[in-house]
TILUM-225706 format. One record per atom (N, C-alpha, C, O): residue in three letters; x, y, z. Coordinates in steps of 0.2 Angstrom, whole numbers, plus 5000, padded with zeros to 4 digits. Last residue first. Layout:
TILUM-225706
ALAXYZ
...
END
This chain:
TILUM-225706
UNK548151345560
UNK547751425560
UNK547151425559
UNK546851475558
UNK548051205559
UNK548051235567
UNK547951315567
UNK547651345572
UNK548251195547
UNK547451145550
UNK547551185558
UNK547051185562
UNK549451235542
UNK548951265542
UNK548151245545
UNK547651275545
UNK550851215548
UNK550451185552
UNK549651225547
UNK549351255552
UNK552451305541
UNK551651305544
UNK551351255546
UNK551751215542
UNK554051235544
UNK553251255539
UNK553051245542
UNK553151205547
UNK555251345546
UNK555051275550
UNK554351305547
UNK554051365548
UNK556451425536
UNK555851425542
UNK555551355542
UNK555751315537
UNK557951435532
UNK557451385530
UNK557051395537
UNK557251385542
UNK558951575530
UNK558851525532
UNK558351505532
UNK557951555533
UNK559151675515
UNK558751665522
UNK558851595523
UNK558751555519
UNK560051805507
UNK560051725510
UNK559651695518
UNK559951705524
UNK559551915493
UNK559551885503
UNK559651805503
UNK559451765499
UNK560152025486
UNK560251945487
UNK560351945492
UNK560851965495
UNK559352145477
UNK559752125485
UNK559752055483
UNK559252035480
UNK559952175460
UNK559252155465
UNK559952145471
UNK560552135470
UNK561152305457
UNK560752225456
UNK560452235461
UNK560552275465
UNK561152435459
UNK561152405452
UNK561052325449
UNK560852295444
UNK559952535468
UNK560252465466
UNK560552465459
UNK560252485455
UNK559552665478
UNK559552645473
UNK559952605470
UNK560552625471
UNK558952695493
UNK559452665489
UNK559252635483
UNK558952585483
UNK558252835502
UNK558152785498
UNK558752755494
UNK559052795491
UNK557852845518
UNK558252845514
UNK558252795509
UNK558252735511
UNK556752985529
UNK556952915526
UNK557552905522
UNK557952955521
UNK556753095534
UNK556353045538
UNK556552975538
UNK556652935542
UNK557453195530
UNK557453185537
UNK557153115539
UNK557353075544
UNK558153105517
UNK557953155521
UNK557953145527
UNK558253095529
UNK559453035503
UNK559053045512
UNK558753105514
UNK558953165511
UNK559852945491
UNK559453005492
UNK559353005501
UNK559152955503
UNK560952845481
UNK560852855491
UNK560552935490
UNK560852975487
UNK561352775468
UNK561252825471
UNK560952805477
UNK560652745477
UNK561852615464
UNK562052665461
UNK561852755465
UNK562252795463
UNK562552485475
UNK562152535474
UNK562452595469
UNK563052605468
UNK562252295474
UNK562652355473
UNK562352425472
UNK561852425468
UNK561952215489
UNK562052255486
UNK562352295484
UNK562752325488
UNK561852055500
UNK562352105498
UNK561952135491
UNK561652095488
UNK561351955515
UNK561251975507
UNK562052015507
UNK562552015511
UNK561751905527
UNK561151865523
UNK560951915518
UNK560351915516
UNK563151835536
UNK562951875532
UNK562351855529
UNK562251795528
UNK563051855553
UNK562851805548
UNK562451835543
UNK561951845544
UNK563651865569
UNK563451885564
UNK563551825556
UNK563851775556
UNK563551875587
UNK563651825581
UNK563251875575
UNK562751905577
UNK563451955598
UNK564151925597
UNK564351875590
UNK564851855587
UNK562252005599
UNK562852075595
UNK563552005595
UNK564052025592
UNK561451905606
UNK561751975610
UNK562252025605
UNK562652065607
UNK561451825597
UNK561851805603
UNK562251845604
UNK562851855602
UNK561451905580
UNK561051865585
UNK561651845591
UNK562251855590
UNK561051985565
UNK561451975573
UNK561151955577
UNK560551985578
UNK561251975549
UNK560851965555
UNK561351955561
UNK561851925561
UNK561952085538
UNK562052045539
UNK561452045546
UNK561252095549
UNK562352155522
UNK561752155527
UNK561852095531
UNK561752045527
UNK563152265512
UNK563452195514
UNK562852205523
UNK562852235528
UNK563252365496
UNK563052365506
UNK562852285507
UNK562552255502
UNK564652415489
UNK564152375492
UNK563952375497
UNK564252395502
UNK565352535484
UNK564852545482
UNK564252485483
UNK563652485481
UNK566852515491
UNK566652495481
UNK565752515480
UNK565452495475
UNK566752565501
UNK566752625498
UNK566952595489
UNK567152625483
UNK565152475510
UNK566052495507
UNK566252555504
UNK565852595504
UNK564252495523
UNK564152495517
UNK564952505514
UNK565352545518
UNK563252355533
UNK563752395533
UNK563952425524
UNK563752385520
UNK562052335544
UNK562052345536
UNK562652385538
UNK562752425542
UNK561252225553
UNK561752265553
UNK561952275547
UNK561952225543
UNK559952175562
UNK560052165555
UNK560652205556
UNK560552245561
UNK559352195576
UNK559252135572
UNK559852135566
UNK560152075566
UNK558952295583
UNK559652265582
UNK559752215580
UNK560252185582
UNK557852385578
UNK557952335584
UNK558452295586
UNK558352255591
UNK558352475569
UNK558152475575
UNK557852455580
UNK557652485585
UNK559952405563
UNK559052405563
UNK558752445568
UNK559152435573
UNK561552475563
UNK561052445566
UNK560452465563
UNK560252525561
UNK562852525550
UNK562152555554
UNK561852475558
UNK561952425555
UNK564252605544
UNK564152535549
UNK563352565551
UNK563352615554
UNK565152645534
UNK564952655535
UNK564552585540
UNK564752525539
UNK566552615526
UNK566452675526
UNK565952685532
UNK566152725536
UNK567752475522
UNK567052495524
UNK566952565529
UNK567252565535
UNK568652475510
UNK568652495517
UNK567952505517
UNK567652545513
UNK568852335498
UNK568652415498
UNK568752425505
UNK568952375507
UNK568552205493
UNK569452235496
UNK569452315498
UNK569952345500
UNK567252115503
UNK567552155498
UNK568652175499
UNK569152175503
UNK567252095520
UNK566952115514
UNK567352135509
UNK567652185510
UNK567952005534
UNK568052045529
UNK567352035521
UNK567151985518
UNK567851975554
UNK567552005545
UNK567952035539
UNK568352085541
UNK568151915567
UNK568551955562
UNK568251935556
UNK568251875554
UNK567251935583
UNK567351895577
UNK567751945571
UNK567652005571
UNK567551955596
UNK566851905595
UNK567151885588
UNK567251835586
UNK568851985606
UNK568651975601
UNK568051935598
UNK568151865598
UNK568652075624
UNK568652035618
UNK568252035612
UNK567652055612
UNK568752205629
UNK568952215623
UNK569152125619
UNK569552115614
UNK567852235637
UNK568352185638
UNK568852165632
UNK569352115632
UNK567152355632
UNK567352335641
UNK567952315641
UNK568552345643
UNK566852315620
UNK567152375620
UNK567352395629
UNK567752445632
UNK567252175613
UNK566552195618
UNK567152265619
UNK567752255618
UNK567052175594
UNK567352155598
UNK567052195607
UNK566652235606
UNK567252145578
UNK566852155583
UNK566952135588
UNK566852075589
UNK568152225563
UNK568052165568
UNK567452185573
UNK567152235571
UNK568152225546
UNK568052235551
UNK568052185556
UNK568052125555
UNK569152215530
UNK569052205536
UNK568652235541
UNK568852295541
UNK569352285516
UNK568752265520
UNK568452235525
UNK567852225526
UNK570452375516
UNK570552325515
UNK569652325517
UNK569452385519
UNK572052445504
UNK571352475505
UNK571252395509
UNK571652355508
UNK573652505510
UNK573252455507
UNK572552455509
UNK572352455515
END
C-alpha cells in the first residue's frame, strides 16, 4: 500500500517530533535549504510539498505544494518545471514602520 507518510524523528533518541503525511504517493525524495530553513520533499504523484522548519528541525509547517511536469539538473543548478503556480502560504509579517526607515 503506497502511502505518503513521513516521520521525523532525533536519530540519538530516537524521539518522535512529528508524523506527516503528503498526498497517497511515497515520498521519493527529501532536501534541506542551505540554511535549513525550508525542507522540500518530493512524491512520486509528481508533488513537491515545501515546508519551513523551525525549533531546531523539530517543528515543521507546511507553506506550499507543486505539481511538476519536468526536473532538468546540472552541476550547478535545478530547474523545475510546474504544472500549477507554487501555492505558498506565508504567515502575516508584522508592517513596516516606514517614518523609521
Amino acid at each position: 500500500m503506497a502511502s505518503g507518510k513521513w516521520i521525523v524523528l532525533d536519530s540519538n533518541t530516537r524521539e518522535v517530533y512529528g508524523v506527516f503525511s503528503d498526498g497517497h504517493d511515497p515520498i521519493q525524495v527529501a532536501r534541506f535549504s542551505p540554511d535549513d530553513r525550508f525542507l522540500a520533499l518530493g512524491s512520486r504523484d509528481n508533488v513537491i510539498y515545501v515546508y519551513q522548519v523551525s525549533e531546531d528541525g523539530k517543528k515543521f509547517n507546511r507553506i506550499g505544494r507543486c505539481m511538476v511536469s519536468s526536473l532538468s539538473t546540472s552541476l550547478y543548478s535545478v530547474v523545475v518545471n510546474t504544472l500549477s503556480p507554487i501555492e505558498l502560504h506565508r504567515p502575516s509579517l508584522p508592517q513596516r514602520d516606514e517614518e523609521s526607515h
